[in-house]
N, C-alpha and C positions, 0 to 999 in steps of 0.2 A: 504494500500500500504506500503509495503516495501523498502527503497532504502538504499544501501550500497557504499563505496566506496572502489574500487578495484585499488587505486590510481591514477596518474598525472590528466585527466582530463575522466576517467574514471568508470563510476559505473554501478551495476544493480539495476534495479528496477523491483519489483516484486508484482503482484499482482494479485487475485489468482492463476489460473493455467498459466498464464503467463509472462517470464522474457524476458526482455529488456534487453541491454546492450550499451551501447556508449563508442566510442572512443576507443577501445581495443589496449594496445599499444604492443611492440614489447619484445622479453624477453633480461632482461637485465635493461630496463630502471627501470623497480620496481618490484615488486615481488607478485602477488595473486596466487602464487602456480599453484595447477592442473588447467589444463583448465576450465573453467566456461560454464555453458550450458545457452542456449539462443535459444528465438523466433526467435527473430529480435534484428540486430546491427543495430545502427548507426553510420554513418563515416564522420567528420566534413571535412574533406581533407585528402589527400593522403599522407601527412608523418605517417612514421611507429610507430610512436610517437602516433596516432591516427589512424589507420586502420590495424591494424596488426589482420586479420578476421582470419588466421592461427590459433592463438592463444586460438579460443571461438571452443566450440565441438558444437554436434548436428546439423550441418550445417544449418545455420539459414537465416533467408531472410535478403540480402543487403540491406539496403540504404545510398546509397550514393551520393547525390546530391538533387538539389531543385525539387519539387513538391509535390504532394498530393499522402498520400499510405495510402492502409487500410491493415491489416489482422488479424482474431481473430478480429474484437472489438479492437482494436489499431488504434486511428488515428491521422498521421504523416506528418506533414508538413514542409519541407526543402525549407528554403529561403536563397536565396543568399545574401550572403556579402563577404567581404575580408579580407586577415590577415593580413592585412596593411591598411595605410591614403591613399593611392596612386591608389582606385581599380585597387590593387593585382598585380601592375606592380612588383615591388621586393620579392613577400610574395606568389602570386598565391590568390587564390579564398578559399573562406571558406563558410559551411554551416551550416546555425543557426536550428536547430530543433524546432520546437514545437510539442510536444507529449501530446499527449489527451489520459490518458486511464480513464476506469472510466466516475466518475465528476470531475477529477481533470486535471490541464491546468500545462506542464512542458514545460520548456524551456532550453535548451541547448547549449549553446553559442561559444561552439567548442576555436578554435583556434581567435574569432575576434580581429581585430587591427584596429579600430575605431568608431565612433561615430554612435549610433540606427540613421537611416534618417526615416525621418516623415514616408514613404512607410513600412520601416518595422517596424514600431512602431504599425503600423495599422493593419497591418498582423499579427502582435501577438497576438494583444488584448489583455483582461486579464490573468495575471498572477497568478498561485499559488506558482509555485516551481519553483525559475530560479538555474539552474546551471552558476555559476561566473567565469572567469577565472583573478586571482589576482597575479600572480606572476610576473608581468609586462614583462621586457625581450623584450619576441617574441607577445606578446599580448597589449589589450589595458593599457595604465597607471591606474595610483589609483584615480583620476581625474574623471578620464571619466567611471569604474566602479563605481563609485560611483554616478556618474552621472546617470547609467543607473538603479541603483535601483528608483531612486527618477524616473525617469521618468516611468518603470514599476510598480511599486509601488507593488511587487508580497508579498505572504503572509512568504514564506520561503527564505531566500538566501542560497545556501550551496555554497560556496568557493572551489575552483581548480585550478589544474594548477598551485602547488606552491611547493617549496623546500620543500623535509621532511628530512627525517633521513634515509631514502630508498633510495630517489630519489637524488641522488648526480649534481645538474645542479646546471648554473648559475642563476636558477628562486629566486624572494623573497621567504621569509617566511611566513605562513600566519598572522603571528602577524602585520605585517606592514599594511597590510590592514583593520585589528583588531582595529588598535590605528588610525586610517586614520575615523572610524568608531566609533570609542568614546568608543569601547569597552574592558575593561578589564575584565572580565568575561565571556568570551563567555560559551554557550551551547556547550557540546562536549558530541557526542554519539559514540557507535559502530555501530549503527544503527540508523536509521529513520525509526518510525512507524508512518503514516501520513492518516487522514480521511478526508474529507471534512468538517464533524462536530468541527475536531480538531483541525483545520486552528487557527493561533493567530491573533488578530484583526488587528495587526500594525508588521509591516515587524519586521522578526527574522533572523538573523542571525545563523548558527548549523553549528557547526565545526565538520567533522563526522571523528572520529581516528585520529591519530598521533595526539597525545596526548605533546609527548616529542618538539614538534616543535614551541609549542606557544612563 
């Protein structure tokens, strides 16, 4: 498996003949160039910030909202949560993905703005790859991301949803989260190439691009 990041809290993943894509934002907020081709999007909620399906070619299958999808060998699990502490009176509703392609377990955390409750801790089960959102803001604190590694205990973290050098918001850095993490050196690729065989024993952290923003 292949996965990239195409910036804010957006990547593809890729493996063999088929591409995934989350989150696809609107143009303007960051920049992946031409449009990206895709199977299947997922859409954690409805700002443009995150579902700008416009944007992806090959007209690819929706998902957006909670339940169980298959296609191709791809299976997708959308659970509900919210992008707030307040179920989503201020923030609306958000949806957490677990994508199973493969033998490998990812997880995609969209937009959340609080705390895993025991129900969907359950609903995930094992972790390999969680997608983080750390730029605090609009999402959860450094607190309670941090909180949620320990409690998934997945084998990858890759970090989003944070100010680059592209992305001009009021989001953190990812360094903050970095030093929040005891980390001064992180792993930084242009890519992830990711097996089952190749999983690291104890949770990793992988900074994937922007380089300039540590």
């Amino acid at each position: 498996m292949k996965i990239s990041w195409l910036g804010h809290s957006c990547f593809i993943i890729e493996e063999k003949e088929k591409n995934l894509i989350t989150d696809p934002y609107y143009p303007g907020l960051d920049s992946y160039g031409d449009k990206p081709k895709a199977d299947i999007v997922t859409l954690s909620h409805s700002h443009p910030g995150h579902s700008y399906i416009e944007g992806i070619a090959d007209n690819p299958k929706q998902i957006n909202g909670p339940g169980e999808y298959e296609k191709e060998g791809v299976f997708i699990t959308g659970i509900t949560s919210f992008h707030d502490d307040r179920e989503g009176e201020t923030k609306g509703k958000n949806t957490i993905y677990l994508i199973e392609i493969g033998d490998l377990a990812l997880c995609h955390l969209g937009d959340l703005g609080h705390r895993l409750t025991p129900q969907i801790l359950d609903e995930l089960g094992d972790i390999d790859i969680l997608f983080l959102p750390v730029g605090e803001i609009t999402t959860i604190p450094l607190d309670i991301a941090v909180e949620i590694i320990g409690q998934l205990s997945p084998r990858i973290v890759i970090p989003m949803h944070y100010k680059t050098d592209t992305l001009d918001t009021n989001l953190q850095p990812v360094g903050k989260f970095l030093q929040k993490m005891g980390i001064r050196e992180p792993e930084i690729k242009m890519e992830l190439s990711v097996t089952s065989s190749s999983l690291p024993l104890n949770t990793q952290v992988v900074v994937l691009d922007y380089l300039k923003n540590l």
